[in-house]
PDB file of N, CA, C and O in Angstrom, chain B, residues numbered from 101:
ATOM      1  N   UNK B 101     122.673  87.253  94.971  1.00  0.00           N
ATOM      2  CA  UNK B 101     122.269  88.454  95.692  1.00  0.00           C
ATOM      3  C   UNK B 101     121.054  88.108  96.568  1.00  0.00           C
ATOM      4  O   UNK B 101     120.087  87.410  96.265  1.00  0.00           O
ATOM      5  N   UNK B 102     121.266  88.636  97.520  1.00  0.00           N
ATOM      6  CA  UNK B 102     120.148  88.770  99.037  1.00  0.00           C
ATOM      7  C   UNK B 102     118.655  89.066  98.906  1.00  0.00           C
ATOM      8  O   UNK B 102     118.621  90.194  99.397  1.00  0.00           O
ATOM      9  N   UNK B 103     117.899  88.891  98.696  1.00  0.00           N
ATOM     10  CA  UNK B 103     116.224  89.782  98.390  1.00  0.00           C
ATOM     11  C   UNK B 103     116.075  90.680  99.049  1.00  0.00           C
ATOM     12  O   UNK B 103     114.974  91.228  98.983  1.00  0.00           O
ATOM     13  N   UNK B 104     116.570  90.945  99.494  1.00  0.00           N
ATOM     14  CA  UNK B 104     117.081  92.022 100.509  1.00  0.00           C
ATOM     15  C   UNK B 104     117.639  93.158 100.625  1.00  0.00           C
ATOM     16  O   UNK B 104     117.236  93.986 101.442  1.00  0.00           O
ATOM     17  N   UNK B 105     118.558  93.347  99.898  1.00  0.00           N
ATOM     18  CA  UNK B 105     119.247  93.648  98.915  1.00  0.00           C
ATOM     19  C   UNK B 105     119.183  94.076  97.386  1.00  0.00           C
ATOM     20  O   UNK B 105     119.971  94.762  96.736  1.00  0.00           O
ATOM     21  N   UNK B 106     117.882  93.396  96.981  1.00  0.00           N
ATOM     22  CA  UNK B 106     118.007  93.670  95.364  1.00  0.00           C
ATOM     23  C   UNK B 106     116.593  94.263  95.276  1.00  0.00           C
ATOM     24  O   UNK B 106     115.507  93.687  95.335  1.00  0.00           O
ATOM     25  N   UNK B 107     116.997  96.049  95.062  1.00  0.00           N
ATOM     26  CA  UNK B 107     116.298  97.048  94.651  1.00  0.00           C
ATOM     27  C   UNK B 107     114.911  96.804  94.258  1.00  0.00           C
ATOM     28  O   UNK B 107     113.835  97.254  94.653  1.00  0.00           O
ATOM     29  N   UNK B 108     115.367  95.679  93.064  1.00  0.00           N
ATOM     30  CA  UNK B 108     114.001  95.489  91.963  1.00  0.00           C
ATOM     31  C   UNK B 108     113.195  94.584  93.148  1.00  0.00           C
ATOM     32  O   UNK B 108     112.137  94.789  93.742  1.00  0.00           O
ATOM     33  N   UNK B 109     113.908  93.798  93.196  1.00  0.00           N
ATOM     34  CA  UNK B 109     112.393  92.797  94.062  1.00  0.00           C
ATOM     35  C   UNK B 109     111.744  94.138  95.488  1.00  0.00           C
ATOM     36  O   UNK B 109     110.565  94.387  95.741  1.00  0.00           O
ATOM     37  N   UNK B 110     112.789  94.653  96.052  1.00  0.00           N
ATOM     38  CA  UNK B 110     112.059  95.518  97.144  1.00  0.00           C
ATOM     39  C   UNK B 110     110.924  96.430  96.599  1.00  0.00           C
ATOM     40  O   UNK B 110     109.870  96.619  97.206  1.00  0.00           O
ATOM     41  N   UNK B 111     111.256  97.005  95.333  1.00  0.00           N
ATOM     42  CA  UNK B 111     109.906  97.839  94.773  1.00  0.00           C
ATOM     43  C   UNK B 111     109.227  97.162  94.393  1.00  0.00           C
ATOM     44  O   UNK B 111     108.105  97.524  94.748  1.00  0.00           O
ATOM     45  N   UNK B 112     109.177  96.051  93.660  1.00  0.00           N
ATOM     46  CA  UNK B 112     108.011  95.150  93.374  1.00  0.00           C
ATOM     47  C   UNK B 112     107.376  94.803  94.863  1.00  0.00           C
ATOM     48  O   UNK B 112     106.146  94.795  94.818  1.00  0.00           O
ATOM     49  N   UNK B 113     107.959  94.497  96.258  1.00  0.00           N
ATOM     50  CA  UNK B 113     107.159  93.945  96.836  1.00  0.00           C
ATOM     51  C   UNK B 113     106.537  94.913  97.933  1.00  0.00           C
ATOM     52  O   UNK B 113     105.938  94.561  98.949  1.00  0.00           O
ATOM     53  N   UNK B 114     106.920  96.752  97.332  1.00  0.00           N
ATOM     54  CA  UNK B 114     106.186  97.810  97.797  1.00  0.00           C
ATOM     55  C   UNK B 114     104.974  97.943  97.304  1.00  0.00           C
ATOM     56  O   UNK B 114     104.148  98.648  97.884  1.00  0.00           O
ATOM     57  N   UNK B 115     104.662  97.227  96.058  1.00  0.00           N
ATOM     58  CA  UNK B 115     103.124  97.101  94.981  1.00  0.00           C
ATOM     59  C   UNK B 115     102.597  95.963  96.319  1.00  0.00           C
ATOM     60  O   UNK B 115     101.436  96.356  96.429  1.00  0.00           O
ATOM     61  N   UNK B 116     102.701  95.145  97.076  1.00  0.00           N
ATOM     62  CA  UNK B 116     102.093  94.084  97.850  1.00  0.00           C
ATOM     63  C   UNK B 116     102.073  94.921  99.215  1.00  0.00           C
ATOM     64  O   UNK B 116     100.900  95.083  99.553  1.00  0.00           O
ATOM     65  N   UNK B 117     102.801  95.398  99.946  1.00  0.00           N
ATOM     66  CA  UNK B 117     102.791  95.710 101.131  1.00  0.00           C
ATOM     67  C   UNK B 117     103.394  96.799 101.849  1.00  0.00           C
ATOM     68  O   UNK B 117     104.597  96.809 102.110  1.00  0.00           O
ATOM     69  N   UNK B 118     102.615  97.701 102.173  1.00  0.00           N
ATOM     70  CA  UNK B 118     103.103  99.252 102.451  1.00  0.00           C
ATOM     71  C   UNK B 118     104.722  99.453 103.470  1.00  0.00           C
ATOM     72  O   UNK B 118     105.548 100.362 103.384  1.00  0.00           O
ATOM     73  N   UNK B 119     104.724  98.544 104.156  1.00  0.00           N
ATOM     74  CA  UNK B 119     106.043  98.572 105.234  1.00  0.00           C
ATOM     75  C   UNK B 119     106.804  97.675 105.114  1.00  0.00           C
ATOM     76  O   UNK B 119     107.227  97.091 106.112  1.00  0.00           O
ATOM     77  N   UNK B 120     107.268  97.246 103.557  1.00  0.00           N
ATOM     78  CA  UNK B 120     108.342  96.498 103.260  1.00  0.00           C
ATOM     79  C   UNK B 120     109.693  96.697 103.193  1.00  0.00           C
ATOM     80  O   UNK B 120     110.638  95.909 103.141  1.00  0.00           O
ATOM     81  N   UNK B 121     109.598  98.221 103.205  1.00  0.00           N
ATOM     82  CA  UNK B 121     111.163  98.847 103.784  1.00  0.00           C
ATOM     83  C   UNK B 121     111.471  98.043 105.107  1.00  0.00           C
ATOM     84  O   UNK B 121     112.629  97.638 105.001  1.00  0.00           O
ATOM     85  N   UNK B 122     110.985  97.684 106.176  1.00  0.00           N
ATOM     86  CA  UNK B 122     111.240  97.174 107.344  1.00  0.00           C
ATOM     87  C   UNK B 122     112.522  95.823 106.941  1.00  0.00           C
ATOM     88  O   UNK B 122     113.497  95.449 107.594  1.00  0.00           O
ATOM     89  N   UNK B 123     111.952  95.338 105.527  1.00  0.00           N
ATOM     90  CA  UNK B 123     112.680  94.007 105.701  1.00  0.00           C
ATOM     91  C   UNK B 123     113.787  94.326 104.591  1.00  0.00           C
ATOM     92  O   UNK B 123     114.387  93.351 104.140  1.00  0.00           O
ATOM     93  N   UNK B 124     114.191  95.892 103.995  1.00  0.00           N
ATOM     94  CA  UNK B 124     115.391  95.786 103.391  1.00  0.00           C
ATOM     95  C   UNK B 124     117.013  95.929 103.896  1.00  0.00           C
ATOM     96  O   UNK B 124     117.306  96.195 105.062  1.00  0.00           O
ATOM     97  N   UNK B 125     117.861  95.740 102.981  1.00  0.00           N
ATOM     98  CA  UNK B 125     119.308  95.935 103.475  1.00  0.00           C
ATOM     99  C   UNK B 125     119.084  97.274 104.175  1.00  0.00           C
ATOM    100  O   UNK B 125     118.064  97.948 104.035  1.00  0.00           O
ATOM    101  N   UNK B 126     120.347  97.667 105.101  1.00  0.00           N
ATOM    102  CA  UNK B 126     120.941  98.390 105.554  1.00  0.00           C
ATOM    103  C   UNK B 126     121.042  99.757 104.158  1.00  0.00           C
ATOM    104  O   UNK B 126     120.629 100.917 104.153  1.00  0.00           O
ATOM    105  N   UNK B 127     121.905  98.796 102.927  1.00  0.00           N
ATOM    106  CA  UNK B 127     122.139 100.179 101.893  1.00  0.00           C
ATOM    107  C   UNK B 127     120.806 100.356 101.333  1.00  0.00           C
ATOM    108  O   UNK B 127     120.466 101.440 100.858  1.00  0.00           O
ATOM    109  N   UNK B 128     119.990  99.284 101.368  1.00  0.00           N
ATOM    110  CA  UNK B 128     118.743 100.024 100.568  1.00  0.00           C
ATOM    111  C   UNK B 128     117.712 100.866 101.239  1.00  0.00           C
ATOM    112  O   UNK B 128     116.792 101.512 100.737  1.00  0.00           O
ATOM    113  N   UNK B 129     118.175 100.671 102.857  1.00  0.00           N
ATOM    114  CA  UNK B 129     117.391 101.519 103.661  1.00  0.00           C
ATOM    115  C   UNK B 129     118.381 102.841 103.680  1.00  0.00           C
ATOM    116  O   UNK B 129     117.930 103.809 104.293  1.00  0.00           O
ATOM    117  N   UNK B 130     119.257 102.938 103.271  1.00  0.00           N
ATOM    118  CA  UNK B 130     120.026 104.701 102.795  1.00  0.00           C
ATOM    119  C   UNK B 130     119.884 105.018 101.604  1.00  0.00           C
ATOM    120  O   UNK B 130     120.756 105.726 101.100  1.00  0.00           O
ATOM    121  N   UNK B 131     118.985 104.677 100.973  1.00  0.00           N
ATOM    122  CA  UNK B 131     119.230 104.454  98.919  1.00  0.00           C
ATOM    123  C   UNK B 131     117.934 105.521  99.445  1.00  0.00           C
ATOM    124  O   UNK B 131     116.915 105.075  99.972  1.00  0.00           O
ATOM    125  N   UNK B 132     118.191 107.106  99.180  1.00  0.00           N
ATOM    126  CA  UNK B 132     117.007 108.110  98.857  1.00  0.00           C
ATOM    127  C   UNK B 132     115.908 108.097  97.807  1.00  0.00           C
ATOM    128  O   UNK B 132     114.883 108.779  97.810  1.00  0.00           O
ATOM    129  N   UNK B 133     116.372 107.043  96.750  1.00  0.00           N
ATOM    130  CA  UNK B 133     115.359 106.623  95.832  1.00  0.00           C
ATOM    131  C   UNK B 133     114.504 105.801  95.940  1.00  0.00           C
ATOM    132  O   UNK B 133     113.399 105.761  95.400  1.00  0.00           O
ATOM    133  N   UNK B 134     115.399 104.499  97.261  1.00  0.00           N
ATOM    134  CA  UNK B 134     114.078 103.709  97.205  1.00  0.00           C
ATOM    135  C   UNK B 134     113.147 104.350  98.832  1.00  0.00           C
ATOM    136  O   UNK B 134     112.042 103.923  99.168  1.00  0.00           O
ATOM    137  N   UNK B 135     113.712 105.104  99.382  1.00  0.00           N
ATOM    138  CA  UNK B 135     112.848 105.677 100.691  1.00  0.00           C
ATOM    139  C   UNK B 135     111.930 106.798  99.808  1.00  0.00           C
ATOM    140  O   UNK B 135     111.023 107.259 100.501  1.00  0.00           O
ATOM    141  N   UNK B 136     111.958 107.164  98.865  1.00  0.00           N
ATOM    142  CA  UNK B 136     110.887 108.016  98.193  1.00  0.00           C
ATOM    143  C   UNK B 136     109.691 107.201  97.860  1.00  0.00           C
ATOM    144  O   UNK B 136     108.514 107.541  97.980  1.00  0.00           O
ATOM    145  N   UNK B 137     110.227 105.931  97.369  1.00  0.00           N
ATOM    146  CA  UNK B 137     109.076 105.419  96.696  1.00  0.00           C
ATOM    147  C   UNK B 137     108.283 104.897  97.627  1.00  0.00           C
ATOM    148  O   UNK B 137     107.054 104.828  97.627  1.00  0.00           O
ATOM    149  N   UNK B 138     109.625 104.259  99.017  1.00  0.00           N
ATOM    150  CA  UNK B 138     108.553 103.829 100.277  1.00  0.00           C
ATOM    151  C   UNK B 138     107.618 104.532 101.150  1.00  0.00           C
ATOM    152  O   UNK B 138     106.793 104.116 101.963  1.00  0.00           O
ATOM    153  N   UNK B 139     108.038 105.987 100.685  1.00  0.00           N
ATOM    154  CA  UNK B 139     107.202 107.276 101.157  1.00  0.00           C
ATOM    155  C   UNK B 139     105.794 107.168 100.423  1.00  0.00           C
ATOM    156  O   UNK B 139     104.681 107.300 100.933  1.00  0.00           O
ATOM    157  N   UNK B 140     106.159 106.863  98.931  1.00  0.00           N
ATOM    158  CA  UNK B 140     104.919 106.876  98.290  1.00  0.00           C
ATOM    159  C   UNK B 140     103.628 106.127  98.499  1.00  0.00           C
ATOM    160  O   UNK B 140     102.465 106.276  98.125  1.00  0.00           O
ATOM    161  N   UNK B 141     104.469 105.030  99.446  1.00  0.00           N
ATOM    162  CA  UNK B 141     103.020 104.056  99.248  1.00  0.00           C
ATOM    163  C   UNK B 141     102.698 104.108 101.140  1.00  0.00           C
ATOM    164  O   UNK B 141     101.663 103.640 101.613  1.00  0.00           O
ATOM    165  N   UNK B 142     103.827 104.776 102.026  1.00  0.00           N
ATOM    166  CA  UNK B 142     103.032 105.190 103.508  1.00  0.00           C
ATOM    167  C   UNK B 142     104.278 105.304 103.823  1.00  0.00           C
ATOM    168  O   UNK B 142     105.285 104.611 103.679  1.00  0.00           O
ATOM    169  N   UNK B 143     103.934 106.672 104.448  1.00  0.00           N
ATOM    170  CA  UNK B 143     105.105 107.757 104.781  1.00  0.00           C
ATOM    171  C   UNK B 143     105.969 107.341 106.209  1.00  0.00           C
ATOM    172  O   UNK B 143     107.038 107.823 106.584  1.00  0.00           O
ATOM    173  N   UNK B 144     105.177 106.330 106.843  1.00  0.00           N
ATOM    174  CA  UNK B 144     105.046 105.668 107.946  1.00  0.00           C
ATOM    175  C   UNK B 144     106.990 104.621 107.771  1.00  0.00           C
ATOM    176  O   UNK B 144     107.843 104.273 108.588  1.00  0.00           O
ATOM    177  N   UNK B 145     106.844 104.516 106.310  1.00  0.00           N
ATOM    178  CA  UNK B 145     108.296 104.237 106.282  1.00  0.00           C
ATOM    179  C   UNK B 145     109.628 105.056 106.557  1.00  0.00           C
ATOM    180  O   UNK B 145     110.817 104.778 106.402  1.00  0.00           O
ATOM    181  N   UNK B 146     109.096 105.942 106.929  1.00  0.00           N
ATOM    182  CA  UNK B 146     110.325 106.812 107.690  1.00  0.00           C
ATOM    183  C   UNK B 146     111.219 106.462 108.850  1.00  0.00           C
ATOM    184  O   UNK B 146     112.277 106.994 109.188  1.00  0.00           O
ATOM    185  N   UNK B 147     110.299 105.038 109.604  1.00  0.00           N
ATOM    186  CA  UNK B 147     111.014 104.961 110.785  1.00  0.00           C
ATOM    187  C   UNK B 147     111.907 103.798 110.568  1.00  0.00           C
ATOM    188  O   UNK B 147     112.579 103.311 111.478  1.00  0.00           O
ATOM    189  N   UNK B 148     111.906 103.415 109.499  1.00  0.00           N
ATOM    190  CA  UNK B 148     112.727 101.918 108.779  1.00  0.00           C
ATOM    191  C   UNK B 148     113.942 102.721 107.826  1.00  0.00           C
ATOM    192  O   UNK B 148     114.774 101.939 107.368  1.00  0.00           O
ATOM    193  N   UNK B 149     114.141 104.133 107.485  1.00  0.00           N
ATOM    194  CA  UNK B 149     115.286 104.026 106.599  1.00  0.00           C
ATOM    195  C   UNK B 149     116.308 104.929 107.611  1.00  0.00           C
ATOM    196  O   UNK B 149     115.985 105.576 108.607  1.00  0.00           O
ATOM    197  N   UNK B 150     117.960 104.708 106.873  1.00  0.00           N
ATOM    198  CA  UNK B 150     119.191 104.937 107.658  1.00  0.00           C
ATOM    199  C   UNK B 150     118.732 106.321 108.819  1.00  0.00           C
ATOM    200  O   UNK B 150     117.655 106.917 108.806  1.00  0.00           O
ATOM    201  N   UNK B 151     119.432 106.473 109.383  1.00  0.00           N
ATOM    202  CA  UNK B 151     120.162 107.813 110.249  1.00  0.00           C
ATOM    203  C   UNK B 151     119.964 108.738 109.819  1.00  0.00           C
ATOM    204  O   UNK B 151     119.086 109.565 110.068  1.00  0.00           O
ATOM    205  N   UNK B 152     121.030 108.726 108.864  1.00  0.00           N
ATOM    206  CA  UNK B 152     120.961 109.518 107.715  1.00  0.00           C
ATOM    207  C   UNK B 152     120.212 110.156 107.555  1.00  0.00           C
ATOM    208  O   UNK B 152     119.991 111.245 108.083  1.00  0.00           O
ATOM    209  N   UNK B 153     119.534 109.483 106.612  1.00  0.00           N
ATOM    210  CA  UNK B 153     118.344 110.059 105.531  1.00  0.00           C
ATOM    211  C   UNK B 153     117.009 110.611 106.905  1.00  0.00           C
ATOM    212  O   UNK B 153     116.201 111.533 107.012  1.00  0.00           O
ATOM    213  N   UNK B 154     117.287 109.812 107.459  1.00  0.00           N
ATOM    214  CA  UNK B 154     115.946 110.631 108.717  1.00  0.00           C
ATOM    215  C   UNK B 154     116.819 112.317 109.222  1.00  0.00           C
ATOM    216  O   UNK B 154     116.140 113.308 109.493  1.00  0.00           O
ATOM    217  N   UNK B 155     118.021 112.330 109.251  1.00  0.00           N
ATOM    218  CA  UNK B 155     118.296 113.835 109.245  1.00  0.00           C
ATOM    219  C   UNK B 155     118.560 114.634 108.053  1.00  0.00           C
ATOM    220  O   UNK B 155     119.133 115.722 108.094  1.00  0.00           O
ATOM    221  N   UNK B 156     118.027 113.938 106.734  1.00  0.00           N
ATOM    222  CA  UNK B 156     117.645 114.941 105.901  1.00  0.00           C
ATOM    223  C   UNK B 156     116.250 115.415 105.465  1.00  0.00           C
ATOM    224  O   UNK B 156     115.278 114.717 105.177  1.00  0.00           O
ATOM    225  N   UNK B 157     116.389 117.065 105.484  1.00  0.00           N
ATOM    226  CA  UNK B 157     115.380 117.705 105.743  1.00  0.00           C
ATOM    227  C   UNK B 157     113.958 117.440 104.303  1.00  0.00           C
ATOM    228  O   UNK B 157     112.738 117.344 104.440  1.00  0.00           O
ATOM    229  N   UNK B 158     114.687 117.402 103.231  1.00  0.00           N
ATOM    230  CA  UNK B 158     114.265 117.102 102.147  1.00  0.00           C
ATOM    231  C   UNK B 158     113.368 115.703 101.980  1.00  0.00           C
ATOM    232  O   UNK B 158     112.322 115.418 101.397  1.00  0.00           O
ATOM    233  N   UNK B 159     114.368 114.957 102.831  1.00  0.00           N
ATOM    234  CA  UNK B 159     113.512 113.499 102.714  1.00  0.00           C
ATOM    235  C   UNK B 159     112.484 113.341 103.357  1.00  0.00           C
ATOM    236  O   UNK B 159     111.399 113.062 102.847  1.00  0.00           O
ATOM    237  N   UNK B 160     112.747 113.541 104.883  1.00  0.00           N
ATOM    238  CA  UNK B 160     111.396 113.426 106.054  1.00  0.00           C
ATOM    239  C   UNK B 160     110.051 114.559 105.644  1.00  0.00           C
ATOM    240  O   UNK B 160     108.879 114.489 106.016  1.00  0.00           O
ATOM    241  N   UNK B 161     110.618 115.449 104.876  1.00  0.00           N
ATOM    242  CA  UNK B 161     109.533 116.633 104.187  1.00  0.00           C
ATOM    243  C   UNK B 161     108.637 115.409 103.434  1.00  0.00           C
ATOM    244  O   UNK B 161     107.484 115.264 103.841  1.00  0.00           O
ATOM    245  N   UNK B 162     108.884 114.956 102.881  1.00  0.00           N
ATOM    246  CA  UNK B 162     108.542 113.703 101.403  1.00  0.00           C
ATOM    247  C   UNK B 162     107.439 112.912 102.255  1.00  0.00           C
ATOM    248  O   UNK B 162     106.393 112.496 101.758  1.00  0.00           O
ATOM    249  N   UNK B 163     107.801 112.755 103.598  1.00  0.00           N
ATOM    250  CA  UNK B 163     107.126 111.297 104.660  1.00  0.00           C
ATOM    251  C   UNK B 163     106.300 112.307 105.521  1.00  0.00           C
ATOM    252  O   UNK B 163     105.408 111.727 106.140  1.00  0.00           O
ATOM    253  N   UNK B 164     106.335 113.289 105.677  1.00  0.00           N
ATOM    254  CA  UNK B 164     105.540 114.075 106.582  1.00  0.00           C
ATOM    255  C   UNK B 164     104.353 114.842 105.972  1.00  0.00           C
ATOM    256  O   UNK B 164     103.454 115.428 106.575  1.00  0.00           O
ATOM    257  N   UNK B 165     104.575 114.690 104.425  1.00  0.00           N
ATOM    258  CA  UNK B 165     103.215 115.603 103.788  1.00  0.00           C
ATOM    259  C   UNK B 165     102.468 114.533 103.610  1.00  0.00           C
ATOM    260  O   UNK B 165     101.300 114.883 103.438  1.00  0.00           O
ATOM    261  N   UNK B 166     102.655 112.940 103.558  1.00  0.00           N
ATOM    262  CA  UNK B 166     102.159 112.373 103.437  1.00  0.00           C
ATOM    263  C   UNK B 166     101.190 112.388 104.637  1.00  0.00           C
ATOM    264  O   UNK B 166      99.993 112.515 104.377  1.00  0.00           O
ATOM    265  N   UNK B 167     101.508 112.293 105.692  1.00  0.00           N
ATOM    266  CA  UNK B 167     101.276 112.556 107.339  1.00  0.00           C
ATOM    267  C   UNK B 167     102.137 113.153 108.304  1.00  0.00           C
ATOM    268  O   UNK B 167     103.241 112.733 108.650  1.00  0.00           O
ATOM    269  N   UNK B 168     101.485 114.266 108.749  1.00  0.00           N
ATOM    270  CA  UNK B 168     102.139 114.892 109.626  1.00  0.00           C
ATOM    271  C   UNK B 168     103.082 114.183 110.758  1.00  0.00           C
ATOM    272  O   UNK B 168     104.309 114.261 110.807  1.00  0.00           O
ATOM    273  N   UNK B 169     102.095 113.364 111.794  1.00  0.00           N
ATOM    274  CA  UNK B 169     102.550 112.489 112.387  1.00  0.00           C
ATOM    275  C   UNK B 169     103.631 111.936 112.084  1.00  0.00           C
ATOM    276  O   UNK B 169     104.275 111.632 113.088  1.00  0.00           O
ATOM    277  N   UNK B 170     104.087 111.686 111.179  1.00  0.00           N
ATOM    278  CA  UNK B 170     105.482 110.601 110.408  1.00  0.00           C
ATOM    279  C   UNK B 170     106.739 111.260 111.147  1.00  0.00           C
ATOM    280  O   UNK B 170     107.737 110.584 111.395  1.00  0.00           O
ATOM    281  N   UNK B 171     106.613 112.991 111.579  1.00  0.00           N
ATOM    282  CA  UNK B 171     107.402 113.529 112.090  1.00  0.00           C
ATOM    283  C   UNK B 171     108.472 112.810 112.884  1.00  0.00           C
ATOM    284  O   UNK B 171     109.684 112.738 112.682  1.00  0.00           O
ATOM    285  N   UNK B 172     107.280 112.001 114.386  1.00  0.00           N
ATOM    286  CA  UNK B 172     108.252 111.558 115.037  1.00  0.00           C
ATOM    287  C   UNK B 172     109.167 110.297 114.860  1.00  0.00           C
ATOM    288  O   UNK B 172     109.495 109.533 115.768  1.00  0.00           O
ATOM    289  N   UNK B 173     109.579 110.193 113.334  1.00  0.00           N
ATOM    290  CA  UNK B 173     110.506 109.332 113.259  1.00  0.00           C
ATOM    291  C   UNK B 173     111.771 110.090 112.366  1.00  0.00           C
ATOM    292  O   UNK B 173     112.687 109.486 111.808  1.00  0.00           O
ATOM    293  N   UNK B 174     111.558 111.625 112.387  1.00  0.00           N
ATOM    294  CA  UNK B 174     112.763 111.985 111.978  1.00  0.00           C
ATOM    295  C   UNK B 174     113.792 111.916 113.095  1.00  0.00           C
ATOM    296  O   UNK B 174     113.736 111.203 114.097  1.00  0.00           O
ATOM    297  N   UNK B 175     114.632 112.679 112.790  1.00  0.00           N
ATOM    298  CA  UNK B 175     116.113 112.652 113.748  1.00  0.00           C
ATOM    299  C   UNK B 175     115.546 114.269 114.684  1.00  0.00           C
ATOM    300  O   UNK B 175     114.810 115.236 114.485  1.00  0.00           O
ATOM    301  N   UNK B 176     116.392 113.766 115.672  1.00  0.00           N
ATOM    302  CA  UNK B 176     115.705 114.785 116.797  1.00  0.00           C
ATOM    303  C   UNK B 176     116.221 115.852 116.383  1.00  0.00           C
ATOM    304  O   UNK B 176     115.560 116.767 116.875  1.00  0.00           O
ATOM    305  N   UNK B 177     117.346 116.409 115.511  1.00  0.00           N
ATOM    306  CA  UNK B 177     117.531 117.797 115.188  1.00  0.00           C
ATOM    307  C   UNK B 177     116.022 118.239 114.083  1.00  0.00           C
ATOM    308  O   UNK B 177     115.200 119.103 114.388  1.00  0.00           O
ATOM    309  N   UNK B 178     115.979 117.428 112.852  1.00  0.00           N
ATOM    310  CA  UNK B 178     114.879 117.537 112.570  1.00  0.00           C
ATOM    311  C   UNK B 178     113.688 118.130 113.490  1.00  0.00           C
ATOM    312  O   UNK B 178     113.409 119.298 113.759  1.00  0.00           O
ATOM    313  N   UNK B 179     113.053 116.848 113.897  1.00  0.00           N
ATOM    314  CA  UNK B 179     111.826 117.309 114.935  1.00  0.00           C
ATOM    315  C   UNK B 179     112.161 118.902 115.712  1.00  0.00           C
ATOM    316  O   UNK B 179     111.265 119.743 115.651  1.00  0.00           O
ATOM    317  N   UNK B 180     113.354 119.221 116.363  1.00  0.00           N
ATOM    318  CA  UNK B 180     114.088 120.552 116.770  1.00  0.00           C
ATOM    319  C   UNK B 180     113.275 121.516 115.863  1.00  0.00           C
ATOM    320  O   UNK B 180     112.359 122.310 116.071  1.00  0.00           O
ATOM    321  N   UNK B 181     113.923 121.157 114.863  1.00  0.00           N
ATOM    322  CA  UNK B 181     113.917 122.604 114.170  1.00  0.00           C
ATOM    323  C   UNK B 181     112.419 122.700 113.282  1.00  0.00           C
ATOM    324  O   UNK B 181     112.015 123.566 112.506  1.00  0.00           O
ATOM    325  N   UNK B 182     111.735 121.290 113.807  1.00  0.00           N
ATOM    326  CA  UNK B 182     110.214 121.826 113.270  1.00  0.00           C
ATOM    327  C   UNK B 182     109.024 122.490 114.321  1.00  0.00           C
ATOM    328  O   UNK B 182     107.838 122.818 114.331  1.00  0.00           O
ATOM    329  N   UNK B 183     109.905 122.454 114.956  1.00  0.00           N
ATOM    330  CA  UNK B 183     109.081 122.967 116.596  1.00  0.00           C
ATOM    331  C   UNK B 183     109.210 124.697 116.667  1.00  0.00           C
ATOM    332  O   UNK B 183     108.756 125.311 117.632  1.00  0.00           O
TER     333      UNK B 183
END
């Protein structure tokens, strides 16, 4: 398996470096569990996970209380309907 790919090493290497979502898979950048935790450590990871998950309202909520600003990396219906 890929490091890339494997969940455990990506959260371990969220304890080292706040924007390590940048360097995961494709599925682990749609995995809502691990974009929570990448929320947890800078919300700023919003602009690294799927499509998707940036047009759900629930998730980008998670990255935006962290910082408002984080906004502009939701999906433009998002940003829409926070205006």
């Amino acid at each position: 398996m890929r490091l890339r790919d494997d969940p455990d090493f990506i959260l371990d290497a969220m304890a080292h470096r706040d924007l390590v979502l940048e360097f995961a898979s494709e599925r682990l950048r749609d995995d809502e569990s691990i974009a929570l935790a990448a929320f947890h450590r800078n919300g700023k990871n919003l602009q690294f996970i799927s499509k998707r998950l940036r047009d759900n309202a629930n998730i980008v909520l998670a990255a935006v209380q962290r910082n408002g600003s984080n906004l502009r990396y939701a999906s433009e219906r998002i940003r829409d309907d926070a205006n």
